[in-house]
N, C-alpha and C positions, 0 to 999 in steps of 0.2 A: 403546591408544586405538583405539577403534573408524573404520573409512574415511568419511569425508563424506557420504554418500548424492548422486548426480547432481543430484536433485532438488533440492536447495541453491540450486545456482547455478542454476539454471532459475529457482526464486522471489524470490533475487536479483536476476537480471537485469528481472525484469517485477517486481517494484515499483521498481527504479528508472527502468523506461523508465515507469511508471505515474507516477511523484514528475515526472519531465522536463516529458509531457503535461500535469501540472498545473500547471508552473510557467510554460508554454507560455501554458496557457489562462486565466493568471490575466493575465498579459501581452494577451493578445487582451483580455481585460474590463476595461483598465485605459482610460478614455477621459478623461483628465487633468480630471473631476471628483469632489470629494465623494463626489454620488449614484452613482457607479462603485466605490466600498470593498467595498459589501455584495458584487457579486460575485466581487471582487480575494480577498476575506476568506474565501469559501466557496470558492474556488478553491485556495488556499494552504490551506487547512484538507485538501483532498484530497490539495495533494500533500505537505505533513506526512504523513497516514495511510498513503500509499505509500511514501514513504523511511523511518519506522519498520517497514513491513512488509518492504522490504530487509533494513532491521537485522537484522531476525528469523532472515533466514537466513547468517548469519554463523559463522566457523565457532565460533566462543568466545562465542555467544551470551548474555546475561544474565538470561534469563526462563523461565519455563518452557514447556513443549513443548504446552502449549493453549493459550499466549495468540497463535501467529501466527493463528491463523485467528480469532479475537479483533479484531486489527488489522485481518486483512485485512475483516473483516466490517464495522470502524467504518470503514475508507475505500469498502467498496462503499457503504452506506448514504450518505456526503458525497456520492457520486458521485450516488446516485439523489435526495438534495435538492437537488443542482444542477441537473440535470434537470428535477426538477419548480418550484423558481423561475425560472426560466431563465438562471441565470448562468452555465451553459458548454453549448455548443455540444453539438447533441443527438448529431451524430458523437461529438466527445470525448466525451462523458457515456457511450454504448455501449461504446465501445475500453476506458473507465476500468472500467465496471464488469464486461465480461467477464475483462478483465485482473485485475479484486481476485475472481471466480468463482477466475480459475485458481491464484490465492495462496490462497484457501482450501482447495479443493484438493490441493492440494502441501502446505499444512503441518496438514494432517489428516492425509494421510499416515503410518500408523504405524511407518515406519522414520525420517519425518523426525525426529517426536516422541522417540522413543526416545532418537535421538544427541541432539537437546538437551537432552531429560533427562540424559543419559550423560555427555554434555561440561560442562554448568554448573558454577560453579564458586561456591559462597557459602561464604564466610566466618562 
């Protein structure tokens, strides 16, 4: 079995401090009405796309070796329609989406790719 590549836990660690800021910032948008959902909703929809983009670098991964940057690319996108409705904070909006830049990144990487290819495991 091939060693983990570093770069793992480096994409690890930043989409989960990417999934945290989200859950952070859906918390900041929650202003105990209704009309506060939509950005509760786009918020958690971001940090969804980052805690799956975690997943990705795991080491028994379940997908194949294109889809992290896949992920990472459907959370930078959340990030940039938060942005532009304004439901998170245009700091957090910047941090999220250089953070899901640097998860794409990392799992384009073709040593990352390879071990998930390498490691999967289907039945």
């Amino acid at each position: 079995m091939a060693k983990m590549p570093g770069k793992m836990k480096i994409g690890m660690g930043l989409g989960l401090l990417g999934g945290i800021i989200g859950i952070a910032t859906s918390a900041i948008a929650w202003e105990s009405t209704v009309d506060s959902m939509t950005s509760v909703g786009l918020n958690l929809l971001v940090a969804v796309m980052f805690f799956a983009s975690a997943g990705f670098f795991q080491k028994d991964a379940p997908v194949a070796g294109a889809t992290g940057a896949v992920l990472a690319g459907i959370a930078a996108a959340s990030a940039v329609a938060c942005l532009i409705v304004g439901a998170m904070g245009s700091v957090f909006a910047v941090i999220e989406i250089v953070i899901a830049v640097g998860l794409i990144l990392i799992a384009s990487c073709p040593a990352v790719k390879g071990y998930i290819d390498g490691v999967r495991f289907i039945e």
